[in-house]
N, C-alpha and C positions, 0 to 999 in steps of 0.2 A: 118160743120154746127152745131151752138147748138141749145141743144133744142129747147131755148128762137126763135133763127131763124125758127124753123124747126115749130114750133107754128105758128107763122107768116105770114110764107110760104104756109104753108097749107090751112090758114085763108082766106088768098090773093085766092091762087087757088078755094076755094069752093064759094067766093064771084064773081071771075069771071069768070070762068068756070061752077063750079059744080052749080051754079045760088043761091043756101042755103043752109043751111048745113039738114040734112035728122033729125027728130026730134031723142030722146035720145034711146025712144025704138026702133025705126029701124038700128040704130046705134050699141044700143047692141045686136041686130041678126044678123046687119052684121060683129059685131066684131068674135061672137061665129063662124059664117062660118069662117071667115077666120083663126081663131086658127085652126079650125077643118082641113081646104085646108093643113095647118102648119102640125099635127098629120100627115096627109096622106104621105108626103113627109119623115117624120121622119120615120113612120112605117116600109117604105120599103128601106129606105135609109139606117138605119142603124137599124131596125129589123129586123124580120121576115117575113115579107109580102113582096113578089114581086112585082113588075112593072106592072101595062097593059100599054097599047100602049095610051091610054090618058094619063097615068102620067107623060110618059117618058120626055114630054118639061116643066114641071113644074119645075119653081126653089126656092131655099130655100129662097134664096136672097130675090128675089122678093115680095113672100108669107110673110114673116117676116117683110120687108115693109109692106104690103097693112096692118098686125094687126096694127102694129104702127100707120100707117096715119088714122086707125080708131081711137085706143087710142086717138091721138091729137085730132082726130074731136070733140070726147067728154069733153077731157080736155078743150079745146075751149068753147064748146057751155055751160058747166058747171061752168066756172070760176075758172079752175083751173091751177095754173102756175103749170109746170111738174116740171122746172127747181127746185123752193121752195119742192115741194112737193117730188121730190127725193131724195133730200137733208138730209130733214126731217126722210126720211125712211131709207137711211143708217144711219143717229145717231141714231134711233129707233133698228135696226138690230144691231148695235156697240155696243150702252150699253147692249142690251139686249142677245145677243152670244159673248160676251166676251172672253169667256170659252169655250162656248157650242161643237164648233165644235172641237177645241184643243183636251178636254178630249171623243170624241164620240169616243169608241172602233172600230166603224161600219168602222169611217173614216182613221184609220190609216194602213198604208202601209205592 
């Protein structure tokens, strides 16, 4: 699926399912939760924090969806194509680390 589809897709579902899309601010607390369901998974996954016995059927997978179909929800109801606006941001990232990461001390082997 591309993004362009995966826009679309979500657009379709919230129009017939989800019945509207939830306005922008409800949208971005429930983007923030779901980073946060995202942390909780990483933390113990591959931190230091353990498991309790709610985390244990949590999956990354999943979690990592539900931010994304938030991101589109908003991309959506904002006017923003992801597809351009990606685009945009790796030539922005391109011209602008050229170098940067090459010569970082921090990143070499």
């Amino acid at each position: 699926m591309t993004i362009e589809e995966a826009q679309q897709a979500v657009d379709h579902w919230i129009k017939t399912t989800g019945v509207r899309y939830f306005n922008e601010l409800t949208n971005m607390a429930m983007l923030t939760e779901e980073v946060g369901e995202v942390a909780r998974i990483i933390a113990r996954q591959y931190g230091e924090q353990s498991f309790k016995a709610s985390d244990k059927d949590k999956n990354l997978g999943d979690e990592l969806a539900d931010v994304l179909f938030v991101i589109i929800c908003l991309a959506n109801q904002t006017g923003v194509n992801l597809t351009e606006a990606l685009q945009k941001n790796l030539e922005k990232k391109t011209q602008r680390d050229a170098t940067r990461h090459r010569d970082n001390e921090k990143l070499r082997p």
